[in-house]
C-alpha positions as CSV (number, residue, x, y, z in Angstrom):
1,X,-49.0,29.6,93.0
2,X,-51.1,26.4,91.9
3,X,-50.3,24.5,94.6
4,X,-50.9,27.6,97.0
5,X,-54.4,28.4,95.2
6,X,-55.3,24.9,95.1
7,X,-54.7,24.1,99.4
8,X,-56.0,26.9,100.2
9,X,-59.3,26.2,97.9
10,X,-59.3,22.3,99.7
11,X,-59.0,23.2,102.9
12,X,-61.6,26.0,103.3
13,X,-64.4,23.4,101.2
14,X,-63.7,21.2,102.8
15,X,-63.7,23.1,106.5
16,X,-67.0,24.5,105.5
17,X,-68.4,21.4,104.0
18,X,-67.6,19.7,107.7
19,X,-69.0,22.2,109.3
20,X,-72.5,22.0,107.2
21,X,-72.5,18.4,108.4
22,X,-71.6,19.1,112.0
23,X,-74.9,21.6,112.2
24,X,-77.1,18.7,110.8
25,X,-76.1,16.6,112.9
26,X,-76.3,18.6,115.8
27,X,-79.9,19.3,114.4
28,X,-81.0,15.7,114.4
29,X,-79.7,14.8,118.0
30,X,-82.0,17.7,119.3
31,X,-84.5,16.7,117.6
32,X,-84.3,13.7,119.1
33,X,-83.2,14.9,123.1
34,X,-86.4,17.7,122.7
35,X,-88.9,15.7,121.0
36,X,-90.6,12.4,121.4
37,X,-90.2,9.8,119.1
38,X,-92.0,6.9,117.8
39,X,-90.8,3.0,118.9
40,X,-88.4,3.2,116.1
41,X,-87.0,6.8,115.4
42,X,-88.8,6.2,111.9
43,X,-89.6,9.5,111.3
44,X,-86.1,10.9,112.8
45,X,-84.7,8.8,110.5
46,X,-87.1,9.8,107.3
47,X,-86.3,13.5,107.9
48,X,-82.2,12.7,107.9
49,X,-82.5,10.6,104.8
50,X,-84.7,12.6,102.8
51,X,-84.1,16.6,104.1
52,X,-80.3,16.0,104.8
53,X,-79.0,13.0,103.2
54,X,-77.7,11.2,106.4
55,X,-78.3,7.5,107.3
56,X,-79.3,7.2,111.1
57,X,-79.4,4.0,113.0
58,X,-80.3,4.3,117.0
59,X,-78.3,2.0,118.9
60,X,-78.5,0.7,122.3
61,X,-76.7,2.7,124.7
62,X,-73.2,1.1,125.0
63,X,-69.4,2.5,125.4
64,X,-68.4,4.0,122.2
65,X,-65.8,1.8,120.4
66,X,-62.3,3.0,121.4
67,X,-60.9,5.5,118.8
68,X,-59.0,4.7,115.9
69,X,-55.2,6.1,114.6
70,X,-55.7,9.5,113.2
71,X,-54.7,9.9,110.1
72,X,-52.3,12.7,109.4
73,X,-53.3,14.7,106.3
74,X,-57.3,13.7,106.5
75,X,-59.0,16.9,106.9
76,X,-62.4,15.5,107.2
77,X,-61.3,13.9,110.1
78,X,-59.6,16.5,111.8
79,X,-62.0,19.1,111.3
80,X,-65.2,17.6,112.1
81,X,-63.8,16.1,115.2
82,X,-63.3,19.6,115.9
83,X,-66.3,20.8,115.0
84,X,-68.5,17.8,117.0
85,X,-66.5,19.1,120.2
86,X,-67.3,22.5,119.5
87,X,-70.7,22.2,118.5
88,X,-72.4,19.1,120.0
89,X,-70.5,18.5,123.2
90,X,-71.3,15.5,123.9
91,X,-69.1,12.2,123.8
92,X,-68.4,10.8,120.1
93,X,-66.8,8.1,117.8
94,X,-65.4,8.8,114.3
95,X,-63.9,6.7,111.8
96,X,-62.8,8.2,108.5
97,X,-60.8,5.3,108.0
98,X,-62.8,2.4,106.9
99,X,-64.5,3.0,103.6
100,X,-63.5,5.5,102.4
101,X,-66.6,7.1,100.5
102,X,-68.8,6.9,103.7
103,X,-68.1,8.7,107.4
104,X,-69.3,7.1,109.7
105,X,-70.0,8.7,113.5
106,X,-71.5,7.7,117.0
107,X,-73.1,10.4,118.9
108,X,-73.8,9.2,122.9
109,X,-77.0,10.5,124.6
110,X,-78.6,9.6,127.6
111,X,-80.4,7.0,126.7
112,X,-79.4,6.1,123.4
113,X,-76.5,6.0,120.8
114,X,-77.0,7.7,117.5
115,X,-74.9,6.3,114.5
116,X,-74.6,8.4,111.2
117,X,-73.5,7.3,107.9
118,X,-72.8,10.4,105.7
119,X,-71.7,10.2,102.3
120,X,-67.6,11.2,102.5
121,X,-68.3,14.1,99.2
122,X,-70.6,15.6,101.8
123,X,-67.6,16.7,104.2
124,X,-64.9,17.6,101.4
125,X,-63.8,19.4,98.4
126,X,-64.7,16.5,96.3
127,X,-64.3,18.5,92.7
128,X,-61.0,19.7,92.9
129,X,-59.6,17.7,90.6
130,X,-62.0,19.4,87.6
131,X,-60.8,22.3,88.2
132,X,-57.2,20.8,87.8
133,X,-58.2,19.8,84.6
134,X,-59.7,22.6,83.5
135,X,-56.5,24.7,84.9
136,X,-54.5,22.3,83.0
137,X,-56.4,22.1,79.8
138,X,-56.8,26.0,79.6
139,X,-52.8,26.5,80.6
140,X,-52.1,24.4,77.5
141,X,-53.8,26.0,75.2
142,X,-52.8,29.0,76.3
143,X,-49.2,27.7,75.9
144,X,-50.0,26.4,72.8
145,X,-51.4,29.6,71.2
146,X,-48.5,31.2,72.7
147,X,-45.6,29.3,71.1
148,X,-47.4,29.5,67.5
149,X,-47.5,33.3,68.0
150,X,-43.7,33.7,69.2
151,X,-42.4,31.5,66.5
152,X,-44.2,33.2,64.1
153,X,-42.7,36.2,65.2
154,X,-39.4,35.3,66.2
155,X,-39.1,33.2,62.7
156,X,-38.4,36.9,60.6
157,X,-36.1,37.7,63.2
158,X,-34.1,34.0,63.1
159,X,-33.9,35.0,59.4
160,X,-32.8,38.4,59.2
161,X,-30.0,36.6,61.9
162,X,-29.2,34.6,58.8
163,X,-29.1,37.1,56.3
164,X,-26.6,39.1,58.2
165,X,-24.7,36.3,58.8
166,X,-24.3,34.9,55.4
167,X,-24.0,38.6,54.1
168,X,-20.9,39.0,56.4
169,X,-19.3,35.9,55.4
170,X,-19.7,37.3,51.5
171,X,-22.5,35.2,50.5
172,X,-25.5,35.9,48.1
173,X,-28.4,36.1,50.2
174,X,-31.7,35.7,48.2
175,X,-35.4,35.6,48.5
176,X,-35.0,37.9,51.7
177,X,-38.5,40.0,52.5
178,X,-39.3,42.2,55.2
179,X,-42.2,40.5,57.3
180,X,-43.0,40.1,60.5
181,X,-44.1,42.6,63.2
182,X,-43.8,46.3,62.8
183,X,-39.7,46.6,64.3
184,X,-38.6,43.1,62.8
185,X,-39.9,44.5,59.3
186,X,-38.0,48.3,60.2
187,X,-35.0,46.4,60.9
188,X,-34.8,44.3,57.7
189,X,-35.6,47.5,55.9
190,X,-32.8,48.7,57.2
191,X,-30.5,45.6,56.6
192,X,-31.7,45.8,53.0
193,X,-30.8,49.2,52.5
194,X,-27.4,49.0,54.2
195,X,-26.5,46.2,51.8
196,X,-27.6,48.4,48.8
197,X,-25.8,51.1,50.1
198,X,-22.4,48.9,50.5
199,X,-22.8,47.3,47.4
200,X,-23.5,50.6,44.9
201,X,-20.4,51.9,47.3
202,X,-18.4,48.9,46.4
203,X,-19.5,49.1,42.8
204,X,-18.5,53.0,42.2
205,X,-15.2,52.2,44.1
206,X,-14.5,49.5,41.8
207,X,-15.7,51.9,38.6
208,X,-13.2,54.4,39.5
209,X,-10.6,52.4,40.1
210,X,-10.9,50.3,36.7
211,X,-10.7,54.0,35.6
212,X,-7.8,55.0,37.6
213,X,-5.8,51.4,36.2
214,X,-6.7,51.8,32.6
215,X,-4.8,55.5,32.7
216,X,-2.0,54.4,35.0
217,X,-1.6,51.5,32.9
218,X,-1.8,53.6,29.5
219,X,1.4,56.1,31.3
220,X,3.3,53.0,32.2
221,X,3.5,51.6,28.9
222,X,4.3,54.8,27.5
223,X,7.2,54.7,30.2
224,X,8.2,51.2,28.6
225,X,7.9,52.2,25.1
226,X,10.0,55.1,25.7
227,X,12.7,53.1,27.3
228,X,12.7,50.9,24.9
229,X,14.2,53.6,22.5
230,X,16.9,54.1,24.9
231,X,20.5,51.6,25.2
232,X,20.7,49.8,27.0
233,X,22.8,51.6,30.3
234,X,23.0,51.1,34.1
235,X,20.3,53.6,34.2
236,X,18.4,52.7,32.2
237,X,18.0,48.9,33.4
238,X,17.4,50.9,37.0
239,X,14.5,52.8,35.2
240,X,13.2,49.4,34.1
241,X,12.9,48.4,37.4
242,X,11.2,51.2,38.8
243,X,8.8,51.1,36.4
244,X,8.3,46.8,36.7
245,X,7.7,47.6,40.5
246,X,5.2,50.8,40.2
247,X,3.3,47.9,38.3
248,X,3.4,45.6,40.5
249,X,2.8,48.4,43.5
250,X,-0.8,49.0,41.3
251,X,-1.8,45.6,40.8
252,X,-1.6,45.1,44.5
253,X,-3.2,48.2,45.5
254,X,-6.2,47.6,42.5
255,X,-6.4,43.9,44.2
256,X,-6.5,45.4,47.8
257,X,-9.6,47.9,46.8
258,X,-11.5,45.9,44.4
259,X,-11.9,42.9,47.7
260,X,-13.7,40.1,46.5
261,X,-17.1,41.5,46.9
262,X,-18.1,40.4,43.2
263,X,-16.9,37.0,43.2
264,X,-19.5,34.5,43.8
265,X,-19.1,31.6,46.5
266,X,-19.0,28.0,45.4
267,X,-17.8,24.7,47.2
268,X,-13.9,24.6,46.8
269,X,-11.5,21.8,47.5
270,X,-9.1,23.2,49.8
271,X,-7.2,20.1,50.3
272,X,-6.1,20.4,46.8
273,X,-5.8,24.3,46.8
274,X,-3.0,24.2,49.6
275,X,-1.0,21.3,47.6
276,X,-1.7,23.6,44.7
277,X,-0.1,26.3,46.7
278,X,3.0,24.2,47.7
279,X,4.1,24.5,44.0
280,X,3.8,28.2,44.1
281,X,5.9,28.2,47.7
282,X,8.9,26.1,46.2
283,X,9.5,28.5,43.2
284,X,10.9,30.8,45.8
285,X,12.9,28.1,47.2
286,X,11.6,27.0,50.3
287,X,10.9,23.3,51.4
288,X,7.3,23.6,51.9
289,X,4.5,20.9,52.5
290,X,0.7,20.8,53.5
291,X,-1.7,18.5,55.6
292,X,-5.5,18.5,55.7
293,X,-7.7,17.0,58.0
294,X,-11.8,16.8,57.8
295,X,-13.8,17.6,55.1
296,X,-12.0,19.6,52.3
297,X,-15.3,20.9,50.7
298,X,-16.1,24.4,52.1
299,X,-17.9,27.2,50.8
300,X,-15.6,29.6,49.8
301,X,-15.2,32.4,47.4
302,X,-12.3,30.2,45.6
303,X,-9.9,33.1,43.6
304,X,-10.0,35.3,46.9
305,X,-9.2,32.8,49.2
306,X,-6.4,31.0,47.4
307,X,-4.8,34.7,46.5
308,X,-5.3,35.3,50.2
309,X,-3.0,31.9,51.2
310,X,-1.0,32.9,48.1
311,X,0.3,36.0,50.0
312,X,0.6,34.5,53.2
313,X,2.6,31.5,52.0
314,X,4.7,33.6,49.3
315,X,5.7,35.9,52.8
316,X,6.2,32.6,54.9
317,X,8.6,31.4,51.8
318,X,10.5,34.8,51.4
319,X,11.3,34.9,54.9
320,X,12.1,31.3,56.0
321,X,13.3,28.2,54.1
322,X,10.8,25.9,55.9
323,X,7.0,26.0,55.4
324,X,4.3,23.9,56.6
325,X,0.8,24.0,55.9
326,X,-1.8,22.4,58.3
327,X,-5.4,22.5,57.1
328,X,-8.6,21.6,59.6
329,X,-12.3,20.9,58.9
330,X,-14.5,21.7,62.2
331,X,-18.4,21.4,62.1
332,X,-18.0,24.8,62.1
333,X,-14.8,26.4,61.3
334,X,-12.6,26.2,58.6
335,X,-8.9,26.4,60.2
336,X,-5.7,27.0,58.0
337,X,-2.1,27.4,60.2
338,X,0.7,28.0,58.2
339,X,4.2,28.0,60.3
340,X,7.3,29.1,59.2
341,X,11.3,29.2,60.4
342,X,11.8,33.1,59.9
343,X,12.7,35.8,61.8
344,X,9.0,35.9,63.0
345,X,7.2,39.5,63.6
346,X,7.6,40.6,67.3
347,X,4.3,40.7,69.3
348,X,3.8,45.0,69.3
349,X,4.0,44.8,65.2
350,X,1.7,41.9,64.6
351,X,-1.2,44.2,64.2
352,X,0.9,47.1,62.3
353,X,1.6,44.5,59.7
354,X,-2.3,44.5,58.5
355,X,-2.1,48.1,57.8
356,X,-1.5,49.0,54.1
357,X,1.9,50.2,52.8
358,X,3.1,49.2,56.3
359,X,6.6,47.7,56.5
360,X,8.7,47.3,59.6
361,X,12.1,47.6,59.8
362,X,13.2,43.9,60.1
363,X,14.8,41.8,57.6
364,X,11.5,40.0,57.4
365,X,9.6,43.1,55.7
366,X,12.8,44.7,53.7
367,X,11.7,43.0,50.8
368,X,12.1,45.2,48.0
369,X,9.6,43.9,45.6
370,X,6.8,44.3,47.8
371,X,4.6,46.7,48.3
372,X,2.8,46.3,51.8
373,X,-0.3,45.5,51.1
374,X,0.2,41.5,51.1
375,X,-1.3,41.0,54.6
376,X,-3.5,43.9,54.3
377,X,-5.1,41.9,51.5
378,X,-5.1,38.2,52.7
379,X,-7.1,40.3,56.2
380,X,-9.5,41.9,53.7
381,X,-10.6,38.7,51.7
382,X,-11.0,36.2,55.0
383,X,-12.5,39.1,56.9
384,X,-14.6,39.2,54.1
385,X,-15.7,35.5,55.0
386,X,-16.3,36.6,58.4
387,X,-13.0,35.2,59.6
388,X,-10.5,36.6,61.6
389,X,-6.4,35.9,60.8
390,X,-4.2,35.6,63.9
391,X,-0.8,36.4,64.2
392,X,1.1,33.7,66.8
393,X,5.0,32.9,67.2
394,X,5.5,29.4,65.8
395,X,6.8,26.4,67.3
396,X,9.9,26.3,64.4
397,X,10.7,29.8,65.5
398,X,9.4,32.4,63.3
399,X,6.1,33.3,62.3
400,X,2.4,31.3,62.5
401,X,-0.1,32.7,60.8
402,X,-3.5,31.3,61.8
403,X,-6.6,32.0,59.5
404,X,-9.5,31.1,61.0
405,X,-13.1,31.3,58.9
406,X,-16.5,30.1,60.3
407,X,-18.6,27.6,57.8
């Protein structure tokens, strides 16, 4: 649109401009056809110097020179030629060429050749260029004022981005304000009060539920101490066992509700948490090792995540008698792959498997000490990073469980 504005601008100045010069030109050669001179067209030549700025010399009458190449883009040239034919009609000589702050052109009359020297700003848009940089200047501080506005308005937004995200990946966000423009400052209101809400829900769940353990627990032990009285008899030791897996059954479920929400985050070694976690595999009996690669200090909540790998390796260890562990620093993810030699989980069950209390008829889930919940918790807490845990076949055959958390 510049460049349209700005030809259009040059080439009607400067069309006008030549035309303004054509006419006083034309005025000074009648002047001197109609009207008698002196000896030496001094005062033709005082009234073009002083009433229209143009230098005239009258030459002898002699063939005009032959013209010269025209110029392609010269304006002044092509429209005052124009112009001259037009107006004056009689034979001429132009040069545009030579220097190029001057015009110089031969008009031939009868008895005489007039030469005029006009000044080149005289014929064209000679001031375009201030406008340029006034265009210029003004765009950029236009610009300028623009960019410090958006950035001051997209900066609360950029943050409440942040807060979200580290909120979602069950981090502490602190010294968050509402500011900004009117609907940046509704919307953190609104973040603000959603994580209020969430957290006073998590906190009465977690109330109740301590609630709900302390009296389970206090009717379990009564169950123990009563059995205790008893001999010992086939029954009895199958009571035992009932009873040793309802407690189990509640410490999973109470782990499952309670999540991790009031743990706080801290850099964690996770290098050392998976060899830590080897030790815990090979109790059951399986031949397990780990790898890590990258940066083993990550930002994690540390109890939830290693009880999260807990479960997942514990199922990996039950169900096949080789585990690895492969561990991966990114810039920006945290990725833990944990293969194992099992009887793997077929591809319609893989997301059954994250429901709670879920067990599928295979002999990989027939574990009679379990209680569902082990995968249903291990999703909870790295979901709870903002993660995502993905259920693959692995290349030794039975299960890989990919956990996948962003840093």
């Amino acid at each position: 649109m510049a460049f349209a504005f700005l030809e259009r601008h040059y080439d009607l100045v400067t069309r006008r401009l030549s035309e303004a010069v054509v006419r006083e030109i034309r005025a000074i050669v009648e002047v001197a056809e109609t009207y008698p001179q002196d000896a030496d067209f001094k005062q033709l030549r005082t009234l073009a110097s002083q009433a229209l700025n143009l230098t005239v010399s009258v030459l002898p009458k002699e063939p005009l020179p032959p013209p010269k190449p025209k110029p392609f883009f010269d304006l002044v040239d092509r429209y005052m030629s124009s112009q001259i034919a037009v107006t004056i009609k009689k034979p001429f000589w132009i040069d545009t060429i030579g220097n190029s702050r001057f015009v110089e052109i031969r008009i031939q009359l009868k008895n005489h050749t007039l030469k005029f020297i006009a000044r080149r700003s005289q014929a064209h848009a000679s001031n375009s260029h201030i406008f340029i940089v006034w265009m210029v200047a003004t765009s950029t501080v236009l610009v300028t004022i623009a960019i410090l506005f958006l950035r001051n308005q997209i900066r609360p937004v950029i943050e409440l981005a942040d807060a979200a995200e580290s909120y979602g990946k069950g981090r502490i966000v602190k010294e968050f304000r509402p500011h900004g423009a009117r609907e940046v400052r509704r919307a953190t209101l609104a973040f603000l009060d959603m994580r209020r809400r969430i957290e006073r829900h998590v906190e009465q769940r977690t109330t109740m539920l301590a609630g709900v353990s302390h009296d389970l627990r206090t009717i379990l032990t009564r169950f123990r101490l009563q059995l205790a009285l008893f001999d010992d008899s086939p029954e009895v030791a199958a009571l035992r066992r009932d009873v040793d897996e309802m407690s189990r059954m509640l410490e999973d479920y109470l782990s499952f509700s309670k999540g991790d929400k009031q743990e706080i985050p801290q850099m964690v070694d996770v290098s050392l948490l998976l060899e830590d976690l080897e030790v815990e595999a090979e109790v059951v009996g399986a031949d397990v090792s780990s790898k890590f690669e990258g940066d083993p200090l990550v930002m994690l909540k540390g109890q939830s995540f290693r009880r999260c790998l807990l479960n997942l390796i514990s199922n990996a260890a039950r169900h096949g008698k080789t585990v690895r562990m492969m561990g991966n620093r990114t810039p920006d993810w945290l990725v833990v792959t944990i293969d194992d030699d099992g009887p793997g989980i077929s591809p319609e069950e893989r997301e059954n498997v994250f429901r709670p209390f879920y067990r599928i008829d295979s002999s990989r889930n027939q574990d009679s000490s379990g209680s569902g919940l082990g995968l249903s918790i291990a999703r909870d807490v790295v979901r709870g990073h903002g993660g995502e845990i993905f259920l693959r076949e692995s290349p030794m055959g039975g299960l890989r469980v990919r956990v996948r958390i962003p840093i």
